[in-house]
C-alpha positions as CSV (number, residue, x, y, z in Angstrom):
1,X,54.0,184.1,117.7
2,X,51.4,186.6,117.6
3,X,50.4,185.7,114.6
4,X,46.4,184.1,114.6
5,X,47.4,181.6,111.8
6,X,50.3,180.7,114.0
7,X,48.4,180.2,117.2
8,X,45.8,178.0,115.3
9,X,48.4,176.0,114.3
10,X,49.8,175.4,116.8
11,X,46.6,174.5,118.7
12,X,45.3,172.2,116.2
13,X,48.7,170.4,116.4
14,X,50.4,171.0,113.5
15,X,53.5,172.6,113.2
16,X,53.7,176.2,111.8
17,X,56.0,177.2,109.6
18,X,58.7,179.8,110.9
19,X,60.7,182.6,109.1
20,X,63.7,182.7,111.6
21,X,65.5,180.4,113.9
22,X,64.6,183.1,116.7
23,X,61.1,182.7,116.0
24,X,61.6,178.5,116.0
25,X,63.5,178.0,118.9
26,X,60.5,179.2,121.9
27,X,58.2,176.5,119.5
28,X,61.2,173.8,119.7
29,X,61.6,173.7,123.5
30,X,58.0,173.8,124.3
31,X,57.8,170.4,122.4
32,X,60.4,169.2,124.2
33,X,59.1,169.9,127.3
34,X,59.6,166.1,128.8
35,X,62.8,165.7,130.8
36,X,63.3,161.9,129.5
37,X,62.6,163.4,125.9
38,X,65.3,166.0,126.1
39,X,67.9,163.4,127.5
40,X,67.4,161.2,124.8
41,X,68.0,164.3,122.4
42,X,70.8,165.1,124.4
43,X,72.4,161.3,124.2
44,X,71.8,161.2,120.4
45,X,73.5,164.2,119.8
46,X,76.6,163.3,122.3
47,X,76.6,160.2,119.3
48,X,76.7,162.3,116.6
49,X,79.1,164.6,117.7
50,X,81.5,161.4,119.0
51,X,80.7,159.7,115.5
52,X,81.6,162.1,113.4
53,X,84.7,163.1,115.4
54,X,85.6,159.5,115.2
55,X,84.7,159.3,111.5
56,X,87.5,162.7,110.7
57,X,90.0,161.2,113.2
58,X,89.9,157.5,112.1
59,X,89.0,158.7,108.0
60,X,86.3,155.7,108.4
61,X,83.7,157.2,106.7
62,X,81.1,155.0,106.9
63,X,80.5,155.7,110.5
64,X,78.8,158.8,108.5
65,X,76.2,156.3,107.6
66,X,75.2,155.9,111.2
67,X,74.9,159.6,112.1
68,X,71.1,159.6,111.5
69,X,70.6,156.5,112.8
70,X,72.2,157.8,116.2
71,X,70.9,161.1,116.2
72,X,66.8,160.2,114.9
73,X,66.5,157.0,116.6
74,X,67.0,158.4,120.6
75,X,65.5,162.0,119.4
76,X,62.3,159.7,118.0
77,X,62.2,157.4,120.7
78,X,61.6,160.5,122.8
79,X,59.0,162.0,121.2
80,X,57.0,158.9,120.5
81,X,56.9,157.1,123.9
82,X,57.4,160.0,126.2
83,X,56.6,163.3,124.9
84,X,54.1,162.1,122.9
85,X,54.5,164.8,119.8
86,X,55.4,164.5,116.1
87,X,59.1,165.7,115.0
88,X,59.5,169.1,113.9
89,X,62.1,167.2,112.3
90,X,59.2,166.7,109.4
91,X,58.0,169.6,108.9
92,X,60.9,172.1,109.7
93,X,64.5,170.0,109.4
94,X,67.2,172.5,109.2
95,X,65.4,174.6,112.3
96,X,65.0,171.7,113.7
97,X,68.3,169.9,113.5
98,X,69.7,173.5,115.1
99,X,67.6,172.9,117.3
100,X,69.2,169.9,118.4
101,X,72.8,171.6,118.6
102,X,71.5,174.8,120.6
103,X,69.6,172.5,122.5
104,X,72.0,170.5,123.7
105,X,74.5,173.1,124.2
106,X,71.8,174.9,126.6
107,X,71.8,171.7,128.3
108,X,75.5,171.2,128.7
109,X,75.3,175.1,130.0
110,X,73.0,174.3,132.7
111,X,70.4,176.6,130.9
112,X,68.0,174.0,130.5
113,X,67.3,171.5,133.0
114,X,69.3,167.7,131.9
């Protein structure tokens, strides 16, 4: 990030774009920076991951339909009402929804505070 486009960007607010997950991830945490924030992440994961286990096991498919429900509504909750950020959801999803993953597997790893 030491790019000066990058840094502007970032300062102004808005979210850069990124040419690697690498590069993302440093950008990623820092907006999660609030605890309650990244336990809501982590909870909405846990949901996705149980759904969609549940949804192969059972073959009821339209518990699909509720994966984004489950897995936007605690992450949004989070960053609207306690970290007090936009999504990078918006602007970068498929870093972003990695994010969540490596996120939460840091968390279950003890390599970021939960």
């Amino acid at each position: 990030m030491n790019n000066p486009e990058t840094e502007s960007s970032i300062q102004s607010g808005d979210t850069p774009k990124f040419d690697s997950f690498k590069a993302f991830y440093p950008f990623y945490l820092n907006e999660h920076s609030n605890l309650t924030c990244r336990r809501l992440h982590f909870v909405g994961t846990a949901l996705v991951i149980g759904l969609l286990i549940a949804a192969l096991v059972t073959q009821r498919w339209g518990l699909l339909a509720v994966l984004p429900v489950a897995g936007y509504g605690f992450a949004w909750v989070g960053h609207f009402f306690f970290e007090h950020n936009r999504p990078a959801t918006f602007k970068n999803p498929f870093y972003s929804l990695w994010g969540d993953f490596v996120m939460f597997k840091d968390m279950l790893l003890g390599r970021i505070e939960r």
